[in-house]
C-alpha positions, 0 to 999 in steps of 0.5 A: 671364374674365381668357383673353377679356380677354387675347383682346379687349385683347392690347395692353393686357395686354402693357403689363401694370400696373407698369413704365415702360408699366403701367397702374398707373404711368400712372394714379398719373402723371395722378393726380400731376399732376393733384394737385401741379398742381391744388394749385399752379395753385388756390393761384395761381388763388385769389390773382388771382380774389381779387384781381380782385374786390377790386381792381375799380372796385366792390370793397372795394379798388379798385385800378385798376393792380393790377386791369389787371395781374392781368386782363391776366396770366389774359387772356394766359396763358388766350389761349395754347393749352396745347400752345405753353404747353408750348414757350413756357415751356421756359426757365423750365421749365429754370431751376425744375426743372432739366429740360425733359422729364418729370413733373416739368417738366410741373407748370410749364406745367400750373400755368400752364395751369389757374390762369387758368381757376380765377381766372376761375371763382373771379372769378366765384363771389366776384362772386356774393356779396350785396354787402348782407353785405359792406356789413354786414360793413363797418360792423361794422367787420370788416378786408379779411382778416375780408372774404375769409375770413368773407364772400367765402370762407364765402358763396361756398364751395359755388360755389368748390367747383363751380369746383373740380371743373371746374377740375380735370377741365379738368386731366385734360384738359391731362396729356394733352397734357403726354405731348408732353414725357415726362410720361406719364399715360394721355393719353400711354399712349392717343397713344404706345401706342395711337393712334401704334401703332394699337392701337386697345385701347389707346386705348380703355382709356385712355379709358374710365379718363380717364372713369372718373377724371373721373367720380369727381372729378365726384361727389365734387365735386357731393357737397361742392358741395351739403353746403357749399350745405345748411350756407349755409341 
């Protein structure tokens, strides 16, 4: 088996596993950032989706001026395509991390690539919530923080965890093209190694491991998904 394989795929057998080219170490470069970015970007993304919702006209805050900057803040960021991203933000990449090539760079525009699209989706999860339980929760006498946590975040949860994964499969999609500034990963093994050297194994495999790693975000999401939707009822 292992003698066909290295017949059929010769270029993916001489990047080998370890080492700067390895398999392993561009799987464990795209799950790191795929990670540390998802982390950062969610936490960002949660806040301005949060937000949005509290400070509409209709919410339980309405803020008119806090509302226009958050809108405006996710519409910019989510109008400019990823890979200008990467140039446009330079600069601040500079200044945060001290560099503006490597993994490490590539968390900055990364965050600042995915938090928009989640606070859009979380935007829309926490709108799904029955307005009636939150009146309910009101005249009980329950604060803004007993609203987001017990009420918007508890009713909304099983939609929240639906955006989640979506949010973070678009993030798979996004450490490929961070392969433009030394990231590495798997999107950057399938363009450097594969495509530029017309190796087309190499891409292949590539691919089908981005698929693979999708897949299974995509079931652990729709698993959590519909255990926090069983609890709701």
């Amino acid at each position: 088996m292992s003698s066909w394989f290295s017949k059929v795929f010769p270029n993916v057998v001489q990047l080998g596993w370890l080492g700067d080219t390895g398999w392993g170490t561009s799987i464990i470069q795209t799950l790191y950032m795929t990670f540390w970015a998802g982390i950062f970007g969610g936490i960002l993304g949660m806040i301005f989706g949060i937000v949005l919702v509290l400070t509409k006209s209709d919410g339980i805050r309405p803020n008119k001026f806090w509302f226009n900057i958050c809108d405006k803040i996710v519409s910019i960021f989510r109008a400019i395509p990823f890979i200008i991203l990467l140039a446009f933000i330079a600069p601040v990449t500079q200044k945060i991390v001290g560099t503006q090539i490597g993994i490490q760079a590539a968390l900055v525009p990364l965050t600042l690539g995915c938090f928009p699209f989640y606070a859009r989706q979380v935007q829309v999860a926490l709108e799904s919530v029955d307005h009636g339980k939150i009146e309910a929760a009101q005249s009980l006498g329950a604060t803004i923080w007993d609203i987001i946590f017990s009420v918007y975040l508890n009713e909304a949860r099983s939609e929240l965890a639906r955006v989640s994964t979506v949010t973070i499969i678009s993030l798979i999609g996004l450490t490929a093209m961070a392969g433009a500034i030394g990231a590495g990963g798997l999107g950057n093994t399938a363009i450097s190694y594969g495509y530029n050297r017309f190796n087309n194994d190499v891409t292949l495999i590539a691919t089908v491991l981005v698929i693979i790693l999708i897949f299974i975000v995509q079931v652990i999401g729709d698993f959590f998904a519909n255990r926090l939707n069983h609890q709701n009822r």
